[in-house]
C-alpha positions as CSV (number, residue, x, y, z in Angstrom):
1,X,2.0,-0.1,25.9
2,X,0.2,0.7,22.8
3,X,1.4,-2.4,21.0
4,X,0.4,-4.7,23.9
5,X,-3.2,-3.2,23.8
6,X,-3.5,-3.4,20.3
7,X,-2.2,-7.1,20.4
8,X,-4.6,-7.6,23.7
9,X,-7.6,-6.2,21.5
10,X,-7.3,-8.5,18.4
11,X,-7.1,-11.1,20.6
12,X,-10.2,-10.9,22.4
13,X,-13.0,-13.2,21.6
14,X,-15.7,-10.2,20.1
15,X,-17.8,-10.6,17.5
16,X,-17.6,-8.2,14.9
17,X,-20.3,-4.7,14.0
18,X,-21.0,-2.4,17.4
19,X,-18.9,-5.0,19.7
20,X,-15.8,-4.7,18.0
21,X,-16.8,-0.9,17.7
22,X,-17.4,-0.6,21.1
23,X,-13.8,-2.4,22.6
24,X,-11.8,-0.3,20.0
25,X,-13.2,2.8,21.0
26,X,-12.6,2.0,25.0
27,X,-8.9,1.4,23.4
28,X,-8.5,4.5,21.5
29,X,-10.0,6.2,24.5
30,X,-6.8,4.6,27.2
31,X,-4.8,5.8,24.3
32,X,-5.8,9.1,24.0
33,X,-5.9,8.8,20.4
34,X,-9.4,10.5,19.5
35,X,-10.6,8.3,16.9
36,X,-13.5,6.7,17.1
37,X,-15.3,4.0,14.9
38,X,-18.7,2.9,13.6
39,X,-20.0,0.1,12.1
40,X,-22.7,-0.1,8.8
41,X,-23.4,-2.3,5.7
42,X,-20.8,-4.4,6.6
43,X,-17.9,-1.8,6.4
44,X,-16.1,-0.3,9.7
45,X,-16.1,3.4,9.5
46,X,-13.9,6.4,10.9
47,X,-16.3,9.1,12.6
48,X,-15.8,12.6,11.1
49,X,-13.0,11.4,8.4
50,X,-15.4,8.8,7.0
51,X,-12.7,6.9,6.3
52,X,-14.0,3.1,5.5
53,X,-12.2,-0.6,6.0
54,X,-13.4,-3.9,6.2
55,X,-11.2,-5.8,8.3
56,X,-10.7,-5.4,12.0
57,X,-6.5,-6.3,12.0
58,X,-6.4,-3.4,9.2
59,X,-8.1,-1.5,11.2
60,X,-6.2,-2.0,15.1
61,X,-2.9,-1.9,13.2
62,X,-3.3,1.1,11.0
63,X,-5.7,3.3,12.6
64,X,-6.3,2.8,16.7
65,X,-3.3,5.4,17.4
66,X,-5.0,8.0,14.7
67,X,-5.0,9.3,11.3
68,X,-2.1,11.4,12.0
69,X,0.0,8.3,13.4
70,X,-1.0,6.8,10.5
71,X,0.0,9.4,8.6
72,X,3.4,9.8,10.2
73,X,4.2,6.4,9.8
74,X,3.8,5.8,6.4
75,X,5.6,8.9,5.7
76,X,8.7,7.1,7.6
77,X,8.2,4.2,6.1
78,X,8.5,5.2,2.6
79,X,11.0,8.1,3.2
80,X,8.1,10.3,1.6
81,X,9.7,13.6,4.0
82,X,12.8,13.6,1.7
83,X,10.8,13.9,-1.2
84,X,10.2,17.2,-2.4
85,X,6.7,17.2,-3.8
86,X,4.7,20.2,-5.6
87,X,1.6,20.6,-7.1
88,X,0.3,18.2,-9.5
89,X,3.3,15.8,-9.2
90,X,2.0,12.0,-10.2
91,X,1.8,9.2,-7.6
92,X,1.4,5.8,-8.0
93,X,0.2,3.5,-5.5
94,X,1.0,-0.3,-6.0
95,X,-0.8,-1.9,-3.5
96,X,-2.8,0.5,-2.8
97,X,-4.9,-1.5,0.1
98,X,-7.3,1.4,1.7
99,X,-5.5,4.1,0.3
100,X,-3.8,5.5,3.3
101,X,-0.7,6.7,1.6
102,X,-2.9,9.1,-0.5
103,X,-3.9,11.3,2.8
104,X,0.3,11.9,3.4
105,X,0.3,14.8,0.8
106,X,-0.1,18.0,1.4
107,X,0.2,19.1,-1.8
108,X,-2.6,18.9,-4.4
109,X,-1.1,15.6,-6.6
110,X,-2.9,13.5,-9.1
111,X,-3.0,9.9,-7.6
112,X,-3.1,6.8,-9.2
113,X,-3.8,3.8,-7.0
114,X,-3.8,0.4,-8.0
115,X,-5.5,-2.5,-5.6
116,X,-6.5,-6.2,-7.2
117,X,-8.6,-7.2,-3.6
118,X,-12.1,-6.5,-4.6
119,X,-13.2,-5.6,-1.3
120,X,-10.1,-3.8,-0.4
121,X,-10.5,-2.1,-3.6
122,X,-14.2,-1.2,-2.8
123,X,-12.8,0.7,0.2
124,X,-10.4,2.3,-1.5
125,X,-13.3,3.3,-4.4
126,X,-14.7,5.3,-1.0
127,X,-11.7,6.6,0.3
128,X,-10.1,8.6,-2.5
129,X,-12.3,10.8,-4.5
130,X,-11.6,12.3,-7.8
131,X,-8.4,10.4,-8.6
132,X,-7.4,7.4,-10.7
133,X,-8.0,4.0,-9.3
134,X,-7.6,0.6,-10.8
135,X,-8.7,-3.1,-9.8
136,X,-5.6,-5.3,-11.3
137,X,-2.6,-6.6,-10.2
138,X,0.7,-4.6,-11.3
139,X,2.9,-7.4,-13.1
140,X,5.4,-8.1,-15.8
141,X,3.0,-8.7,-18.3
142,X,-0.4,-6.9,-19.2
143,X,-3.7,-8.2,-19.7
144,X,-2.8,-11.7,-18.2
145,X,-5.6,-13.2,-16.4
146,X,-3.6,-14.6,-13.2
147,X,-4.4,-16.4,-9.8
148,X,-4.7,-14.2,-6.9
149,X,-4.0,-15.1,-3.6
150,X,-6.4,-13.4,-0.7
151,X,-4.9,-12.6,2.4
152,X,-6.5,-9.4,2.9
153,X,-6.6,-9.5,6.9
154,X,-2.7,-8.7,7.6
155,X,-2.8,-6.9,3.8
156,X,-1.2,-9.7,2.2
157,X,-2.9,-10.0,-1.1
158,X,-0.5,-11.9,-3.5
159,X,0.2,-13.0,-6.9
160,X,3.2,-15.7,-5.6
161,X,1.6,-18.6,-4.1
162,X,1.5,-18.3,-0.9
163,X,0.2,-21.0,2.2
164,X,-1.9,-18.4,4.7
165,X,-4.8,-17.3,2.5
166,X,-8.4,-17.5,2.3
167,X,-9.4,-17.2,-1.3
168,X,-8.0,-18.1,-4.5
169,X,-9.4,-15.9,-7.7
170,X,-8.4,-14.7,-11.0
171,X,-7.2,-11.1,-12.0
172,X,-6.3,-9.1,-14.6
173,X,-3.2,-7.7,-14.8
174,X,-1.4,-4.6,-15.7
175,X,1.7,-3.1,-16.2
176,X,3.8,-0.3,-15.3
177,X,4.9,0.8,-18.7
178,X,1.2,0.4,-19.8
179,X,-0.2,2.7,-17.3
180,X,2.9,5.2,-18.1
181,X,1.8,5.4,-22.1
182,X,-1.5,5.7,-20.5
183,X,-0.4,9.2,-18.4
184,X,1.9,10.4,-20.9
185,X,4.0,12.1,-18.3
186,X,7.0,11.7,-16.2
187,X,6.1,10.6,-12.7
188,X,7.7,12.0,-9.5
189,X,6.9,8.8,-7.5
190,X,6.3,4.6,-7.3
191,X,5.4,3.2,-4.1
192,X,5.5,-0.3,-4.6
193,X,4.6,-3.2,-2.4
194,X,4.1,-6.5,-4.3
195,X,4.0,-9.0,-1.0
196,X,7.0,-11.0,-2.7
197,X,6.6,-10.0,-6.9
198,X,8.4,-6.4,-6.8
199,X,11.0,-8.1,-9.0
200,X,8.0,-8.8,-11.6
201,X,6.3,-5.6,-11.1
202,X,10.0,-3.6,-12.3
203,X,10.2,-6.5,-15.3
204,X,7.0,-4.3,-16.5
205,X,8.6,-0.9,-15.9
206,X,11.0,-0.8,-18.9
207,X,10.3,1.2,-21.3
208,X,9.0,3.7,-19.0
209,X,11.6,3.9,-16.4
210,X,13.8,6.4,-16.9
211,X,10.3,9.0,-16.6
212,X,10.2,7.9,-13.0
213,X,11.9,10.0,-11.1
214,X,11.9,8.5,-7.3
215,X,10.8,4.3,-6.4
216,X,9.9,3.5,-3.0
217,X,9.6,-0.1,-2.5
218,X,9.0,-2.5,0.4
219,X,10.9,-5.8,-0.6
220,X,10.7,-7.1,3.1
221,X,10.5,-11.0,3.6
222,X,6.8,-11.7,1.7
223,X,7.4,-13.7,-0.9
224,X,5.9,-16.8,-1.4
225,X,5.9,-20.0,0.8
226,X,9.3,-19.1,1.7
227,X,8.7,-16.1,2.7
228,X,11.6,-14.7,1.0
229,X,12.8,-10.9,0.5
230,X,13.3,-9.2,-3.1
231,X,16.2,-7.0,-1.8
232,X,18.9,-8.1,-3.7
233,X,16.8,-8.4,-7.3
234,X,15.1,-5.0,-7.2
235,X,19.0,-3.3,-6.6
236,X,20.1,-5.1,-8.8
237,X,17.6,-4.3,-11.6
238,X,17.5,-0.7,-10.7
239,X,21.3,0.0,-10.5
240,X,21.5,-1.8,-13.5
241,X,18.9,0.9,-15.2
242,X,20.8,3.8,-13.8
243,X,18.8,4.7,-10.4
244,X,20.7,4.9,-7.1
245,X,20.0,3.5,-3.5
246,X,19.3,6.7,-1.3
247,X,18.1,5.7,2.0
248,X,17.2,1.7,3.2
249,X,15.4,1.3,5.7
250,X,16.9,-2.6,7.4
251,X,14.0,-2.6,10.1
252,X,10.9,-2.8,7.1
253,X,13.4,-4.0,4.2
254,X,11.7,-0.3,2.5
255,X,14.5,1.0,-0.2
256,X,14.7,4.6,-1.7
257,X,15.6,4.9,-5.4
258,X,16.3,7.9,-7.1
259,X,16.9,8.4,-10.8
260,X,20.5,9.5,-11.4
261,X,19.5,11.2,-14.6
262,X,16.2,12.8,-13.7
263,X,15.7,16.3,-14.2
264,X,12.1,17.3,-12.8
């Protein structure tokens, strides 16, 4: 049921601002989910969490169920719950989008989220306070000035050409390894989701990688044209560079890697 009315509501013919507001509110209300949105300056915001996004599939498919569902989800989806996390542990978020993953913590960690979309970025800038955020696009190679492919609606933003999006600018990049010298400490987790260029993204984590302790990566069936999956080159690179597959998810294509040599 929930996903038929979510499908039902992004299908209806609504303009956006207090219309949209007012159907998904009906909708959280059939769905008992307690949330409730507003709309201002452009931006779609969550009542009492003040949580902001801009686009209205983001925000049926992430957040009619609730924060918590949210929450939940993403804590599946990246196999956070067989993590064990402590204080002041380092995160980085590649792909960042709203920065939902930063509310799965319960722990106090330092957060490091990376988002190239400028106006996804802009809601992440809201979102997460008092925590290390970054407009450029994680790749092999730093300081590049690269095309960037807007698909912000669905979240899929990408570097790989792709044939669905709205926008075309230019970025710049960054790299793994460059942000690592910039920390200057070993880092308990990567979440990465590239939309298709995971394999470049590790290509830019050498130096670095054996500080990482756990990668969490979503190489599901996003890249390019083709619409191809990165399984097979992201085990490959990481098995190579001693880290082992602990948990796969085959339903999102979301692997697990831990370090076999880390001692945090």
């Amino acid at each position: 049921m929930p996903k038929i009315l979510r499908n039902f509501l992004m299908w209806l013919p609504i303009p956006n601002g207090k219309y949209f507001c007012f159907f998904f509110n009906f909708f959280s209300l059939v769905l008992n989910s307690k949330i409730k949105i507003y709309f201002e300056d452009g931006f779609y915001y969550i009542k009492n969490l003040k949580w902001r996004f801009y686009h209205r599939k983001s925000g049926v498919y992430f957040y009619l169920l609730g924060i918590n569902k949210r929450i939940s989800f993403l804590k599946k989806k990246y196999f956070l719950n067989e993590i064990k996390f402590k204080e002041d542990d380092i995160i980085i978020d590649c792909g960042a989008n709203n920065g939902d993953l930063s509310l799965c913590f319960d722990e106090k960690i330092k957060y490091y989220g990376l988002e190239p979309s400028p106006i996804v970025f802009s809601n992440l800038q809201h979102n997460v306070k008092n925590q290390e955020l970054i407009n450029k696009s994680v790749w092999k190679n730093s300081k590049d000035k690269v095309s960037l492919y807007l698909s912000d609606e669905g979240g899929d933003t990408s570097i790989i050409p792709i044939s669905d999006y709205t926008e075309k600018i230019n970025i710049l990049t960054i790299t793994l390894d460059e942000l690592i010298d910039d920390i200057g400490s070993k880092i308990k987790l990567i979440k990465i989701e590239g939309e298709g260029s995971e394999p470049e993204i590790l290509e830019g984590l050498n130096k670095n990688l054996s500080k990482v302790e756990y990668l969490s990566i979503d190489a599901g069936f996003e890249r390019g044209i083709e619409q191809k999956s990165t399984f097979e080159e992201c085990e490959t690179y990481l098995k190579k560079n001693n880290f082992e597959l602990v948990n796969f998810d085959k339903k999102n294509y979301v692997l697990l890697f831990k370090n076999l040599y880390s001692n945090q």
